[in-house]
C-alpha positions in Angstrom: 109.9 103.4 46.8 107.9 101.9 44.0 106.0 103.4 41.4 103.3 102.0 42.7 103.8 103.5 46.1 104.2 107.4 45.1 101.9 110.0 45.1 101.1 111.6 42.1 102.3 115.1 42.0 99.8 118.3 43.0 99.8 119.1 39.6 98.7 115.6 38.3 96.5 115.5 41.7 94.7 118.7 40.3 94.2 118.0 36.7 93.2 114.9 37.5 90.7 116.6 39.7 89.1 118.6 36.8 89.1 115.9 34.5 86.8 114.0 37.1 84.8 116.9 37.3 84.6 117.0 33.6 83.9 113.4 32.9 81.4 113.1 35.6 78.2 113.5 34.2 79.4 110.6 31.2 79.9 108.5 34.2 77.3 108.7 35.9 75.4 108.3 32.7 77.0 105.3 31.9 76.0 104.1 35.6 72.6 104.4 34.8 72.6 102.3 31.3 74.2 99.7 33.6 71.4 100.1 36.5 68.4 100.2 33.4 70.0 97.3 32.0 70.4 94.9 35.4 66.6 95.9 36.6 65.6 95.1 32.8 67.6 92.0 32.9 65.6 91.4 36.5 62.5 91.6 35.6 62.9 89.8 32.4 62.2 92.3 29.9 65.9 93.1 28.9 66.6 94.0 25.0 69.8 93.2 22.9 70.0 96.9 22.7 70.2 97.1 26.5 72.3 94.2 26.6 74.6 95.8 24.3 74.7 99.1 25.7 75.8 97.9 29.0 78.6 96.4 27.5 80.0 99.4 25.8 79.1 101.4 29.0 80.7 98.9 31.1 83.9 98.3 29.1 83.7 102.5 28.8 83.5 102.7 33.0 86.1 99.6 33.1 89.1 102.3 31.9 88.0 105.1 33.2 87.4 104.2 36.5 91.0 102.9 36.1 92.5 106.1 35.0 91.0 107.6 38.1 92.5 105.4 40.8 89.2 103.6 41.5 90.6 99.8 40.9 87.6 98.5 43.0 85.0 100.4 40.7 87.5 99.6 37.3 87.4 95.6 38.5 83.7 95.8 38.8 82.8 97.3 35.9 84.5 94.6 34.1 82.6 91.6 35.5 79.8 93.6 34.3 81.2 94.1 30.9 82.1 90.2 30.7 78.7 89.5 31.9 77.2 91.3 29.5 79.1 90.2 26.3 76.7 88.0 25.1 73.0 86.7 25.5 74.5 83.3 27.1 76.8 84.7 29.2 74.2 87.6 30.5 71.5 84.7 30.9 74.1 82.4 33.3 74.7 85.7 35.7 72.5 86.2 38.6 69.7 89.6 38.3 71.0 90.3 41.9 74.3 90.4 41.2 74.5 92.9 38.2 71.9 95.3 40.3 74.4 95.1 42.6 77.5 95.9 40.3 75.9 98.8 39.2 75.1 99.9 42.7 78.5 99.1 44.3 80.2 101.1 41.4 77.9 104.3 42.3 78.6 103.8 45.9 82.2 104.5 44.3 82.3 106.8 42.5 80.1 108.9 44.9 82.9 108.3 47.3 85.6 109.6 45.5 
């Protein structure tokens, strides 16, 4: 058996447990500055602030929702973040796709 392939212990299970439970309202924060930030970018009206902030949220969501086993939500949350990273690169991604990012991570994370 790999490391990959065992379970972590009920201890690790359980603190891992509360530390979602404590971290969850900073995630689903940082959902929101992503969801603000696609529908901005959607209707045209997005800001370099927004643009930024969804990149530090991202890239903040990117790790976290590593740490927590969610490699689906982890992997999203980067496209986002390198979508985001500058005003070309945000400009050359789809408005549909980044709503959807930031509503396929929430389906996520709500599923843990």
């Amino acid at each position: 058996m790999t490391l990959d392939e065992q379970k972590p212990s009920p201890d690790l299970t359980a603190t891992l447990n509360q530390l979602w439970i404590r971290f969850l309202p900073d995630i689903h924060q940082r959902v929101a500055i992503l969801d603000t930030a696609a529908q901005a970018y959607a209707t045209g009206e997005i800001t370099p602030e927004q643009r930024e902030a969804a990149h530090a949220a991202a890239h903040k969501l990117a790790g976290s929702l590593g740490t927590f086993g969610l490699a689906q939500g982890s992997e999203l949350a980067r496209e986002f973040e390198h979508a985001c990273t500058s005003e070309e690169s945000c400009a050359s991604t789809p408005a549909t796709r980044l709503v959807a990012i930031a509503t396929e991570i929430l389906a996520i994370i709500d599923a843990r």
